[in-house]
N, C-alpha and C positions, 0 to 999 in steps of 0.2 A: 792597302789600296783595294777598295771593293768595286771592280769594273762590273761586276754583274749588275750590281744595286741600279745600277741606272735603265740597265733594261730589262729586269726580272717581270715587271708591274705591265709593261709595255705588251699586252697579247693580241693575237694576231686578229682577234677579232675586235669589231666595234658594233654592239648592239643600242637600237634604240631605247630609251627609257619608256614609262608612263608619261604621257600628256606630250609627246615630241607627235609631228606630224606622219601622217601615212603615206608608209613610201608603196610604189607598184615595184611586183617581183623585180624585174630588170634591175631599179635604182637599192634595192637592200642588196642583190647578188654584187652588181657590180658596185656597191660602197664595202663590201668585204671583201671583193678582189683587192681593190683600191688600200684598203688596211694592210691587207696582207704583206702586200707587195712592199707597202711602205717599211713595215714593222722587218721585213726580209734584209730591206736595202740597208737602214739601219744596223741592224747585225753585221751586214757585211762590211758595209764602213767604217762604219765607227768601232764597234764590239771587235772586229777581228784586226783593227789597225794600231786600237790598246792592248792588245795579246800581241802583235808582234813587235811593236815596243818594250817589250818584258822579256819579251824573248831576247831579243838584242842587248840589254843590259844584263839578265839574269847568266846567257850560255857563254861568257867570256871567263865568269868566276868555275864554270863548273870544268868537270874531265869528263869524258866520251860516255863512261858506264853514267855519269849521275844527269846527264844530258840525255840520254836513254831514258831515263827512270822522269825525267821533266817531262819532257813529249808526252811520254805514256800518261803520264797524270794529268795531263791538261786535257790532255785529246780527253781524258773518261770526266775530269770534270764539264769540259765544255759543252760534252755528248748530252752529260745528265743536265743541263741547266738548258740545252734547247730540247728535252726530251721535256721536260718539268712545266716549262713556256709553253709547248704543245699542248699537250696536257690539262693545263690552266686555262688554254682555249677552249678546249672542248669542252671540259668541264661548265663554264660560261657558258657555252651556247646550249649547251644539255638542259642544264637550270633554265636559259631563258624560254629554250622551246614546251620543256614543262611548265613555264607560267602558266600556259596555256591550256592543258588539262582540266578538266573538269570531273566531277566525280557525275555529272546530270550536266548536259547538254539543253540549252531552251529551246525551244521551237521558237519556229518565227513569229507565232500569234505573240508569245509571250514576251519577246523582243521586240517590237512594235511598241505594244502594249507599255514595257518598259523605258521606251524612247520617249512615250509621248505623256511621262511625268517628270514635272521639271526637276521634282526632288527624287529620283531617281537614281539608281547609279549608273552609267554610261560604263559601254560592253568595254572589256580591255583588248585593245587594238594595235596592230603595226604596221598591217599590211592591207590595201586596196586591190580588193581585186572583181575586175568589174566584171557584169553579165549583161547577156545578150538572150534575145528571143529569135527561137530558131525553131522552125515548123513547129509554132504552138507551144512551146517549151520554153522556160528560160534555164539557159547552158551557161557555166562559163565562160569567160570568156578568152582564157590559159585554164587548161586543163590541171586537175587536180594532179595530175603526174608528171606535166609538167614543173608543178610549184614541188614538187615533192623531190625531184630529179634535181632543181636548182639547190634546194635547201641542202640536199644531201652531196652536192658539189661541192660546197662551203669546208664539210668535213673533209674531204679528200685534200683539196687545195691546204688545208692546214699541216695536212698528215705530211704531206708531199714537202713542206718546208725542211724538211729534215733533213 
């Protein structure tokens, strides 16, 4: 009986693909709370209510020392398979956030310029995030630290499932 199989695959996060629509910061942070939270409840539901149905059949057969040595081995498998899931998230999000790297960055003449041919390629995107003109300037309109502060919320909130 392979209870993990069912929630191995299952990671805490849920990233947008190519050609899905542009979310603003708020709606990406809070669809990965949303993930989180689910892929949490999950685990504690279902993953820990099949472990303690195992339990109850397997500690009737055993004696005190070998019911010792059960505990101990679940507790270090169960640790490494939510350690593993962790892991697997981050690893995801690491990948997804390096899609975005570039070795040369365009400038905006040159993205312009690239928009406005049909046979072009269209910049790779996931997130909208709109500006404002402010004393002659155009700013931001959530600061770069702020997007940066949420994104790197994401990580924590993962870590923290532990």
């Amino acid at each position: 009986m392979n209870i993990w199989a069912e929630h191995e695959k299952e990671l805490f996060i849920r990233l947008p693909v190519k050609g899905d629509d542009l979310v603003t910061l708020g709606k990406f942070s809070d669809d990965q709370e949303l993930n989180i939270n689910s892929v949490r409840t999950k685990l504690v539901d279902k993953w820990k209510d099949d472990i303690i149905k195992i339990y109850r059949e397997e500690l009737q057969s055993l004696t005190k020392r070998q019911r010792l040595i059960f505990f101990r081995s679940n507790a270090t498998l169960m640790s490494n398979q939510i350690r593993q899931l962790i892991y697997d998230s981050l690893n995801t999000y690491c990948n997804f956030i390096k899609r975005f790297q570039l070795e040369k960055y365009k400038t905006p003449t040159e993205i312009i310029l690239q928009d406005r041919n049909i046979h072009g390629t269209i910049e790779d995107a996931f997130m909208v995030v709109s500006l404002n003109a402010k004393n002659g300037t155009v700013v931001f309109q959530i600061g770069l630290e702020k997007i940066k502060s949420n994104m790197l919320k994401i990580v924590t909130d993962i870590i923290n499932t532990s």
